[in-house]
mmJSON file of the N, C-alpha and C atoms, coordinates in Angstrom:
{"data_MODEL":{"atom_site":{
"group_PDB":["ATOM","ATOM","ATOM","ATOM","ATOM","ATOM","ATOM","ATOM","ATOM","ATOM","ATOM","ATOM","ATOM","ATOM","ATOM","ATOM","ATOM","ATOM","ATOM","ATOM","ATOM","ATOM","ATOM","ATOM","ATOM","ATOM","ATOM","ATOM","ATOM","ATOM","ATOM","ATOM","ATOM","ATOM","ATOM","ATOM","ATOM","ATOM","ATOM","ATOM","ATOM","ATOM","ATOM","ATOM","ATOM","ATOM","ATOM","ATOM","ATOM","ATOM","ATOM","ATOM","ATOM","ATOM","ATOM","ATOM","ATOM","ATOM","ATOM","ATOM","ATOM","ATOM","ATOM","ATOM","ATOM","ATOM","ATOM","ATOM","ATOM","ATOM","ATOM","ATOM","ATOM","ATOM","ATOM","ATOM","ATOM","ATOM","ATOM","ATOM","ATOM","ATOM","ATOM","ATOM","ATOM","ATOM","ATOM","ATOM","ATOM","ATOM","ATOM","ATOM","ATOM","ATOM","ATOM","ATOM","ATOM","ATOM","ATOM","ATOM","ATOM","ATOM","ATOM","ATOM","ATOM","ATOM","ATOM","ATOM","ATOM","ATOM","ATOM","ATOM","ATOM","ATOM","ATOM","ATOM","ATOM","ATOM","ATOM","ATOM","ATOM","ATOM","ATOM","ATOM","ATOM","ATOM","ATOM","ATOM","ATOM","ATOM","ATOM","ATOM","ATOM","ATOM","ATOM","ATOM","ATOM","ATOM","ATOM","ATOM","ATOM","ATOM","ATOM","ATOM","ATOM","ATOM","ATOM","ATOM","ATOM","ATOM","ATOM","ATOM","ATOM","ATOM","ATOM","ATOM","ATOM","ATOM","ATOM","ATOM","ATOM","ATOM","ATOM","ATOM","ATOM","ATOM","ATOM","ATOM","ATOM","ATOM","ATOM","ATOM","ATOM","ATOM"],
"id":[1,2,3,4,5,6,7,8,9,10,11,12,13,14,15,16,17,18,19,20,21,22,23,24,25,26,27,28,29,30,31,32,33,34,35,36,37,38,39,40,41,42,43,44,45,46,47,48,49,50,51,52,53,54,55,56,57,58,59,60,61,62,63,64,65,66,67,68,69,70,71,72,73,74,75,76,77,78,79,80,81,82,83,84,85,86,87,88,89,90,91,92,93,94,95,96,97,98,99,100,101,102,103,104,105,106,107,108,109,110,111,112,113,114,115,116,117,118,119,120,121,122,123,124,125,126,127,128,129,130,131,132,133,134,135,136,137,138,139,140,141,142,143,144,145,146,147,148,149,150,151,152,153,154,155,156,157,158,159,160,161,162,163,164,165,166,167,168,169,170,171,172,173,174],
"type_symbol":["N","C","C","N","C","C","N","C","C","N","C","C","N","C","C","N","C","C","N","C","C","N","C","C","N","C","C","N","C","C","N","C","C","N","C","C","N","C","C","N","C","C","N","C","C","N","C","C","N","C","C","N","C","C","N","C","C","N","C","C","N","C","C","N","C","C","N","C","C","N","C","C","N","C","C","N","C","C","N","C","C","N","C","C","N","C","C","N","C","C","N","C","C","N","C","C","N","C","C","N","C","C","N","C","C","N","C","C","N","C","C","N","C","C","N","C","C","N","C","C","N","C","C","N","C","C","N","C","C","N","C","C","N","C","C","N","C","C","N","C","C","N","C","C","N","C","C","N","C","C","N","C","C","N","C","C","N","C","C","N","C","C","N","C","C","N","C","C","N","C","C","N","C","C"],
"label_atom_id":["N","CA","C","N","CA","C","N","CA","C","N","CA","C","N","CA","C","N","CA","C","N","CA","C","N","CA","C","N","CA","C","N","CA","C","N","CA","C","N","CA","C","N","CA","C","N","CA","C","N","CA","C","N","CA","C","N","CA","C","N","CA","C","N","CA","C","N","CA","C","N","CA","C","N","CA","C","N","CA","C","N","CA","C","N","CA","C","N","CA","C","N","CA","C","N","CA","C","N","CA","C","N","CA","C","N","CA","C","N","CA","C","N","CA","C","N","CA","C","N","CA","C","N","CA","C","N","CA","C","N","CA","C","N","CA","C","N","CA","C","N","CA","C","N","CA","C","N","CA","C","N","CA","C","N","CA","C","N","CA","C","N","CA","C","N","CA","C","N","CA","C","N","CA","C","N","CA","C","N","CA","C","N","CA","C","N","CA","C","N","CA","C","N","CA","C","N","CA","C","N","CA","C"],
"label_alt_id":[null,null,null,null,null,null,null,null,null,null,null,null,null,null,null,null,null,null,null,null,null,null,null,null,null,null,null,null,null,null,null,null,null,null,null,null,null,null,null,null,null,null,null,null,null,null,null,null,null,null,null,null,null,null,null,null,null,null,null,null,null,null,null,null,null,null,null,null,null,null,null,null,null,null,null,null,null,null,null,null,null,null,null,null,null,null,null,null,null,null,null,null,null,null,null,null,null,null,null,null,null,null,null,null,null,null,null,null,null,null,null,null,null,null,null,null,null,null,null,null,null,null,null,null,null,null,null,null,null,null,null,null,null,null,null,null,null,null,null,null,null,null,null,null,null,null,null,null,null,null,null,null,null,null,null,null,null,null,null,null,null,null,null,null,null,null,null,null,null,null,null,null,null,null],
"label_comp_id":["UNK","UNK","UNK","UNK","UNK","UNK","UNK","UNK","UNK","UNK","UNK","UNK","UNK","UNK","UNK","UNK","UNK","UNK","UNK","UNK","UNK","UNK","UNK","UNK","UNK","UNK","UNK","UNK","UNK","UNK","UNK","UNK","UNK","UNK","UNK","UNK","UNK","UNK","UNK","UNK","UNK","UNK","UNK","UNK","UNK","UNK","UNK","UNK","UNK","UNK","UNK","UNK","UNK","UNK","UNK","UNK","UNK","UNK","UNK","UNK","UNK","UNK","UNK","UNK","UNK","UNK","UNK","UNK","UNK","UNK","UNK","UNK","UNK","UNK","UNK","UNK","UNK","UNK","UNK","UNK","UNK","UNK","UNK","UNK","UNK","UNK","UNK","UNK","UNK","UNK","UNK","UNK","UNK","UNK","UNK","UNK","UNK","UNK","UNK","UNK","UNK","UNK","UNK","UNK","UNK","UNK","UNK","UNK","UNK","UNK","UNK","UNK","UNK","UNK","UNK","UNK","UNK","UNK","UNK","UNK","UNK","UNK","UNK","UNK","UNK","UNK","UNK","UNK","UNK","UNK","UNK","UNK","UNK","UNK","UNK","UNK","UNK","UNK","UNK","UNK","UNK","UNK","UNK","UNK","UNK","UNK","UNK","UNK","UNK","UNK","UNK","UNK","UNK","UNK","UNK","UNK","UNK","UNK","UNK","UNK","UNK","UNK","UNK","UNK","UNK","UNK","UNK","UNK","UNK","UNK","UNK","UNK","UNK","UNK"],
"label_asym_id":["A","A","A","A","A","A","A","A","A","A","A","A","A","A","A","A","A","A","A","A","A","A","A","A","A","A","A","A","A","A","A","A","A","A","A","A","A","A","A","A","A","A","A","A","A","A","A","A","A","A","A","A","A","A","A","A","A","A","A","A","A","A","A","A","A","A","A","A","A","A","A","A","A","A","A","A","A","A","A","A","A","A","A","A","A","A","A","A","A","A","A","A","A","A","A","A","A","A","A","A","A","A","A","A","A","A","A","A","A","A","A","A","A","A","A","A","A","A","A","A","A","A","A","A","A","A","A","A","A","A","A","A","A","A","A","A","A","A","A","A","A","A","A","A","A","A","A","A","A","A","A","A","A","A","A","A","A","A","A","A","A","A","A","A","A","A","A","A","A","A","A","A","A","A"],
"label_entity_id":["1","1","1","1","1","1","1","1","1","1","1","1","1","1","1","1","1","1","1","1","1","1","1","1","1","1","1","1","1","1","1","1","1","1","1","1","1","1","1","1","1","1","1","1","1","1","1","1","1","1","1","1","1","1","1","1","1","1","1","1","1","1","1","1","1","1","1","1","1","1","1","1","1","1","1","1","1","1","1","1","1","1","1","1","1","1","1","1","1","1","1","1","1","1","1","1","1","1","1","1","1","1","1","1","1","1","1","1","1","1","1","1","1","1","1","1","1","1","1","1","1","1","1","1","1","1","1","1","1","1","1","1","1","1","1","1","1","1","1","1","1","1","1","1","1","1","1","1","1","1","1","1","1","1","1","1","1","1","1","1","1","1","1","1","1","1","1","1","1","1","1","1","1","1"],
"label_seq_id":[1,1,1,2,2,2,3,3,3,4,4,4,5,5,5,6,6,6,7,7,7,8,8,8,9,9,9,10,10,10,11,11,11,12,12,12,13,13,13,14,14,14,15,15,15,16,16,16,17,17,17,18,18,18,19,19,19,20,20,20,21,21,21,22,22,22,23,23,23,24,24,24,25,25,25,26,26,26,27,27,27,28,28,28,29,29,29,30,30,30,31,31,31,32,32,32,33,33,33,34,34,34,35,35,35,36,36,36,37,37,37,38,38,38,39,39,39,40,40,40,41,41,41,42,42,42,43,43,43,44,44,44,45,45,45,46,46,46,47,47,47,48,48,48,49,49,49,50,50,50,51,51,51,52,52,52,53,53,53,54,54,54,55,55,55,56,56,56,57,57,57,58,58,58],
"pdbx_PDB_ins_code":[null,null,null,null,null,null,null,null,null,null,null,null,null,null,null,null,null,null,null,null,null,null,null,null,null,null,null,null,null,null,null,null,null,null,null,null,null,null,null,null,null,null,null,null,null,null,null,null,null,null,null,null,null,null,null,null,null,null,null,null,null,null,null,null,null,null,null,null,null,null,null,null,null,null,null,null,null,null,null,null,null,null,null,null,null,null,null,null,null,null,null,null,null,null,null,null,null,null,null,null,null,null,null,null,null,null,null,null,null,null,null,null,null,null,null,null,null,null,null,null,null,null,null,null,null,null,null,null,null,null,null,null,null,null,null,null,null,null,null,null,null,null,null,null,null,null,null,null,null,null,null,null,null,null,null,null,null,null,null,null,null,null,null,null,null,null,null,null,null,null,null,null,null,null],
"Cartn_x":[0.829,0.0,0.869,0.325,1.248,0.903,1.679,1.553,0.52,0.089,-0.717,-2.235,-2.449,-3.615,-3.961,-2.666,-2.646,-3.531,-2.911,-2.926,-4.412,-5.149,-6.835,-6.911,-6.745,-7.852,-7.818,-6.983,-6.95,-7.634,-7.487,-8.43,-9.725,-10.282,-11.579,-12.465,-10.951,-11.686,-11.698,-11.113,-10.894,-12.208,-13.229,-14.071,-15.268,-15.044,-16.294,-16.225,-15.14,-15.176,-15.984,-15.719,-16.838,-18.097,-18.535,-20.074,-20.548,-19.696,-20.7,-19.435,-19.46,-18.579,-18.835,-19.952,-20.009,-19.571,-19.865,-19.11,-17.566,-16.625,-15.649,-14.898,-15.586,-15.42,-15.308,-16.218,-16.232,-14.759,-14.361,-13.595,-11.947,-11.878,-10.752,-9.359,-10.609,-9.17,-9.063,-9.433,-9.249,-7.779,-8.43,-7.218,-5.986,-5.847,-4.929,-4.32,-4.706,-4.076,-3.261,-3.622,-3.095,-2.044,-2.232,-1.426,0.187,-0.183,0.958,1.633,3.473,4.189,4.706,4.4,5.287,4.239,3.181,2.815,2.239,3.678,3.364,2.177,2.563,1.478,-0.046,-0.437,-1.486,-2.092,-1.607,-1.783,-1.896,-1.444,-1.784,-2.937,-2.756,-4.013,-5.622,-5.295,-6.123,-6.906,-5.895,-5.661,-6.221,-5.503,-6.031,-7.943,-8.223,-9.623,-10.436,-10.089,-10.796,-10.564,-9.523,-9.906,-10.752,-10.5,-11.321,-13.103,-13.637,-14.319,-15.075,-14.165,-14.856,-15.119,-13.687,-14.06,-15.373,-15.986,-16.923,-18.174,-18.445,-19.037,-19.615,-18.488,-18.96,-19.217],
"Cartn_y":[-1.184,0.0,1.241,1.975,3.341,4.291,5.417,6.362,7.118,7.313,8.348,7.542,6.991,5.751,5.265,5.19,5.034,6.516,7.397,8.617,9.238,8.993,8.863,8.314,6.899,6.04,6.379,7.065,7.314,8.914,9.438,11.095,11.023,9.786,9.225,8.844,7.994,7.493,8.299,9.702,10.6,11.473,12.065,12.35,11.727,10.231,9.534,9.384,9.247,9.202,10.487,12.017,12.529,12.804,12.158,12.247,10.93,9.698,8.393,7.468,7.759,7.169,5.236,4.566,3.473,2.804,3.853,3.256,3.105,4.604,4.604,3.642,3.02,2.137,0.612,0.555,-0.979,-0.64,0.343,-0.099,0.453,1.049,1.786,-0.441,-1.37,-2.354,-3.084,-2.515,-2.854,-1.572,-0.408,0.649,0.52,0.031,-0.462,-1.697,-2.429,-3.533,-3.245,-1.585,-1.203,-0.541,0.207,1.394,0.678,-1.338,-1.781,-0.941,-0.673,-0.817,0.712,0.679,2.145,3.571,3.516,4.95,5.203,5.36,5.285,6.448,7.268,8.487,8.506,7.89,7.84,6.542,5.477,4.204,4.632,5.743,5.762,6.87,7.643,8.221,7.531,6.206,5.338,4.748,3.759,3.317,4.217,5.624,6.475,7.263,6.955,7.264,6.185,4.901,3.72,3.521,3.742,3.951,4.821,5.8,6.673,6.577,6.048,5.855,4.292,3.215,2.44,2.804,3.73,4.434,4.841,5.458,6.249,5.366,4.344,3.672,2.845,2.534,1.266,2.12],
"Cartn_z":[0.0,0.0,0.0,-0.388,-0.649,0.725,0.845,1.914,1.754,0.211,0.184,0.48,0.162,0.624,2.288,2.911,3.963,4.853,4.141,4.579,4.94,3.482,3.174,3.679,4.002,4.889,6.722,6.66,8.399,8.412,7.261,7.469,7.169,6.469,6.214,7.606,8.376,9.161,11.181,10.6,11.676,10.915,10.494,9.368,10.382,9.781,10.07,11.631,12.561,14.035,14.274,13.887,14.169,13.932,12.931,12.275,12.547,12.767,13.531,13.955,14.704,16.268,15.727,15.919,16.037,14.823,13.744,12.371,12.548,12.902,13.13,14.358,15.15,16.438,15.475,14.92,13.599,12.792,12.345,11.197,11.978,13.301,13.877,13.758,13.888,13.687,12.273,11.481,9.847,9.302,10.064,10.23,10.532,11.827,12.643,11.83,11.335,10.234,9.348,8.471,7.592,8.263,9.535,9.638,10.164,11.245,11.167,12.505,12.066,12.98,12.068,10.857,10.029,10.519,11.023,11.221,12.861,13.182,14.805,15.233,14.73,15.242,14.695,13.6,13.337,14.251,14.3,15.397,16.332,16.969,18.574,18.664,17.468,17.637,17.401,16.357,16.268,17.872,18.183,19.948,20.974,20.94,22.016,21.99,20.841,20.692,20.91,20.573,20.633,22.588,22.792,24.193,25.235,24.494,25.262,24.971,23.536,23.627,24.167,24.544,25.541,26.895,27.52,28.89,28.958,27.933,27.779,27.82,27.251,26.98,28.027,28.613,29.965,31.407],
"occupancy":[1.0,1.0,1.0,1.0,1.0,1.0,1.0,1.0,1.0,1.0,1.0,1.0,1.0,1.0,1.0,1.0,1.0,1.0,1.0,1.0,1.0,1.0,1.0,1.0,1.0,1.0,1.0,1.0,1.0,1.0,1.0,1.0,1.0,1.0,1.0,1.0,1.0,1.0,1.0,1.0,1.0,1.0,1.0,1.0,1.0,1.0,1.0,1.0,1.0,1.0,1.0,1.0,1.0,1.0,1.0,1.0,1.0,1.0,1.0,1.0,1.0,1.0,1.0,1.0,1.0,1.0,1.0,1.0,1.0,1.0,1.0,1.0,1.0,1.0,1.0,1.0,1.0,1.0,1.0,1.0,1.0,1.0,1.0,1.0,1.0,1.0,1.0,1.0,1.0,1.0,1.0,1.0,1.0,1.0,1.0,1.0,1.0,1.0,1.0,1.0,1.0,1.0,1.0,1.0,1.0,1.0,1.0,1.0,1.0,1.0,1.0,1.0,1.0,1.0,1.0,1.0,1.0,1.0,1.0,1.0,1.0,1.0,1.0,1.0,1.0,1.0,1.0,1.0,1.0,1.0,1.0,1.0,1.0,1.0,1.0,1.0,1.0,1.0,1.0,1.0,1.0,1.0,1.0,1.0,1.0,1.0,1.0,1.0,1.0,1.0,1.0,1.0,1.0,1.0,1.0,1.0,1.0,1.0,1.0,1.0,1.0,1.0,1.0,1.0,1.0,1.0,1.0,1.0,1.0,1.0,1.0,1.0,1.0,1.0],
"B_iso_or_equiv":[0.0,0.0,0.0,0.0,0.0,0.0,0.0,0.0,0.0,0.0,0.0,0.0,0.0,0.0,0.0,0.0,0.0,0.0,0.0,0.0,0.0,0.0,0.0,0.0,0.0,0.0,0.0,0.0,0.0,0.0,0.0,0.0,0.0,0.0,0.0,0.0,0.0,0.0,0.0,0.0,0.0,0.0,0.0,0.0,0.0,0.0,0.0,0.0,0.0,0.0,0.0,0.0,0.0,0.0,0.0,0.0,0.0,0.0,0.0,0.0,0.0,0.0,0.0,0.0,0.0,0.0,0.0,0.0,0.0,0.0,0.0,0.0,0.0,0.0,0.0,0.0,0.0,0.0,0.0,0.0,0.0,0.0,0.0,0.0,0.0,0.0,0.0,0.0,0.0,0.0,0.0,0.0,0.0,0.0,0.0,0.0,0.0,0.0,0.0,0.0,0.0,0.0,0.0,0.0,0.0,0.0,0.0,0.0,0.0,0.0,0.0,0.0,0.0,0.0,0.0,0.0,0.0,0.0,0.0,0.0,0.0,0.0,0.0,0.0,0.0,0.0,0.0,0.0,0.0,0.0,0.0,0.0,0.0,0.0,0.0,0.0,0.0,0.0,0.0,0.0,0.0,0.0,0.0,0.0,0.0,0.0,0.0,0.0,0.0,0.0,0.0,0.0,0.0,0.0,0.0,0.0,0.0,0.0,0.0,0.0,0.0,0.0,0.0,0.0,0.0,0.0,0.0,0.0,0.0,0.0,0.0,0.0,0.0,0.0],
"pdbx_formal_charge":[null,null,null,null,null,null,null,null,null,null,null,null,null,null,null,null,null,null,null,null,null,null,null,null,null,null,null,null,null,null,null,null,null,null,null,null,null,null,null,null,null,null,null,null,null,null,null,null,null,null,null,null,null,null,null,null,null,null,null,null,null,null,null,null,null,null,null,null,null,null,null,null,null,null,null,null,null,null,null,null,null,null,null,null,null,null,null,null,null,null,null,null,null,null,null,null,null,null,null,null,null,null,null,null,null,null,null,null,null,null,null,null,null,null,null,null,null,null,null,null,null,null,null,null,null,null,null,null,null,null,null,null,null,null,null,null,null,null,null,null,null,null,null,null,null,null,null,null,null,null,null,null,null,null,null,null,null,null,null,null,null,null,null,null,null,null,null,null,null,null,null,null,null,null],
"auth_seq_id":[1,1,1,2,2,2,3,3,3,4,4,4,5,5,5,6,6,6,7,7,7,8,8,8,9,9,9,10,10,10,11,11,11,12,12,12,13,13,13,14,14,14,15,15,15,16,16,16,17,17,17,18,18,18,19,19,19,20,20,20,21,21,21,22,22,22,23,23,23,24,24,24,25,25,25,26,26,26,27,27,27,28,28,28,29,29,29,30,30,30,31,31,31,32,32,32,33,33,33,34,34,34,35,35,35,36,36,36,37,37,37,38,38,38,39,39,39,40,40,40,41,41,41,42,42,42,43,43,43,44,44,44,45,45,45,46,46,46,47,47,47,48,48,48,49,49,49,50,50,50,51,51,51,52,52,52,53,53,53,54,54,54,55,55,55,56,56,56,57,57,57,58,58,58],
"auth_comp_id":["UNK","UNK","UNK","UNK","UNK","UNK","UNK","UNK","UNK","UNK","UNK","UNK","UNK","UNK","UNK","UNK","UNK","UNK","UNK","UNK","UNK","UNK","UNK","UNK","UNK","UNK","UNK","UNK","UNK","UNK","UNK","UNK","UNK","UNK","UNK","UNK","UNK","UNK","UNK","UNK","UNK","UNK","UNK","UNK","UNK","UNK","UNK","UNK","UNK","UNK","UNK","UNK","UNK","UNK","UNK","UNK","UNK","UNK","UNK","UNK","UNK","UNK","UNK","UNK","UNK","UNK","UNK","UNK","UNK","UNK","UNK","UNK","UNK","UNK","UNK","UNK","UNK","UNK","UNK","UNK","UNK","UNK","UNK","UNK","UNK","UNK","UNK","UNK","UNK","UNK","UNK","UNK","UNK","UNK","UNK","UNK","UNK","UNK","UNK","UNK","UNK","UNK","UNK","UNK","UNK","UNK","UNK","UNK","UNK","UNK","UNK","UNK","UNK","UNK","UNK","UNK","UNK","UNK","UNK","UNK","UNK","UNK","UNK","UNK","UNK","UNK","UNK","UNK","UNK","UNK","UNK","UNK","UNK","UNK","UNK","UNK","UNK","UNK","UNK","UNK","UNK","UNK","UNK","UNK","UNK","UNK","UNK","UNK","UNK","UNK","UNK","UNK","UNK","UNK","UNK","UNK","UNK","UNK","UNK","UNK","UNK","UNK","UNK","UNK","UNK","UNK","UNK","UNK","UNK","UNK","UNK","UNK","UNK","UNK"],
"auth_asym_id":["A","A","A","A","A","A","A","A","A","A","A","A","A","A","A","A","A","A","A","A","A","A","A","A","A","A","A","A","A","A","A","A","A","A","A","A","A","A","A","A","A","A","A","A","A","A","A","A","A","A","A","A","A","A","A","A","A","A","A","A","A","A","A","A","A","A","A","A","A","A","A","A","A","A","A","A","A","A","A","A","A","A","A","A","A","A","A","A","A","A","A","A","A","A","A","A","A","A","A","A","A","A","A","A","A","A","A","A","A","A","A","A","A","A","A","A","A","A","A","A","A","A","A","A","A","A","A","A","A","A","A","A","A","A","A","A","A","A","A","A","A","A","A","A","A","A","A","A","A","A","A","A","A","A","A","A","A","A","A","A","A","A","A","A","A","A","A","A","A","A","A","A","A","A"],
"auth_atom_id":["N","CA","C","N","CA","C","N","CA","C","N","CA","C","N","CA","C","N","CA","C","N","CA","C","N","CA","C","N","CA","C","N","CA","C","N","CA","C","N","CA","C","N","CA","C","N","CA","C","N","CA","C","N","CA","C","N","CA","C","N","CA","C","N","CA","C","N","CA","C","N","CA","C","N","CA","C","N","CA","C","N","CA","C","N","CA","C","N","CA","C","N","CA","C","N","CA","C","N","CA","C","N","CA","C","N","CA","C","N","CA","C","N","CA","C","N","CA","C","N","CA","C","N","CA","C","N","CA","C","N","CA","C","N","CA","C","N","CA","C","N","CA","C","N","CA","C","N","CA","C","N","CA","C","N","CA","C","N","CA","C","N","CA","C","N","CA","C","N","CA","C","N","CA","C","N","CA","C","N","CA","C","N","CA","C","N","CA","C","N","CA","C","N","CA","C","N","CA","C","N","CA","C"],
"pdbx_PDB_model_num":[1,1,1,1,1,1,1,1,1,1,1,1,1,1,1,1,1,1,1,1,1,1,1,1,1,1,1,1,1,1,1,1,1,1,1,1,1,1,1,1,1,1,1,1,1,1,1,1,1,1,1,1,1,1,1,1,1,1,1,1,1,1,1,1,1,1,1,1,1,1,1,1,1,1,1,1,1,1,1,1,1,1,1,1,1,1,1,1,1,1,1,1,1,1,1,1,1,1,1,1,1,1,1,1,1,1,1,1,1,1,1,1,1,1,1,1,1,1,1,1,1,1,1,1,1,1,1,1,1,1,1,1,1,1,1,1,1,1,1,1,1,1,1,1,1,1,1,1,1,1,1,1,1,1,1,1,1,1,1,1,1,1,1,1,1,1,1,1,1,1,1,1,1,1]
}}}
């Protein structure tokens, strides 16, 4: 996969985290698959929202 692809699919899916949370909660580990071990900062920003929104949740 290329960077620039990578790139879209994590601003797609920062987009859709704020207009529907439960969509973005479904697809945050299909993300995380792509994003791997090469895009540390987008991964933890992935991680750190998916956390905060189970805190939230339970």
């Amino acid at each position: 996969m290329t960077l620039r692809v990578i790139r879209h699919a994590h601003t797609i899916w920062h987009h859709t985290r704020n207009d529907d949370p439960e969509t973005a909660r479904e697809l945050a580990p299909r993300l995380l698959g792509l994003l791997q071990d090469d895009h540390p900062r987008r991964t933890a920003d992935v991680i750190a929202w998916s956390t905060t929104l189970s805190r939230a949740t339970t």
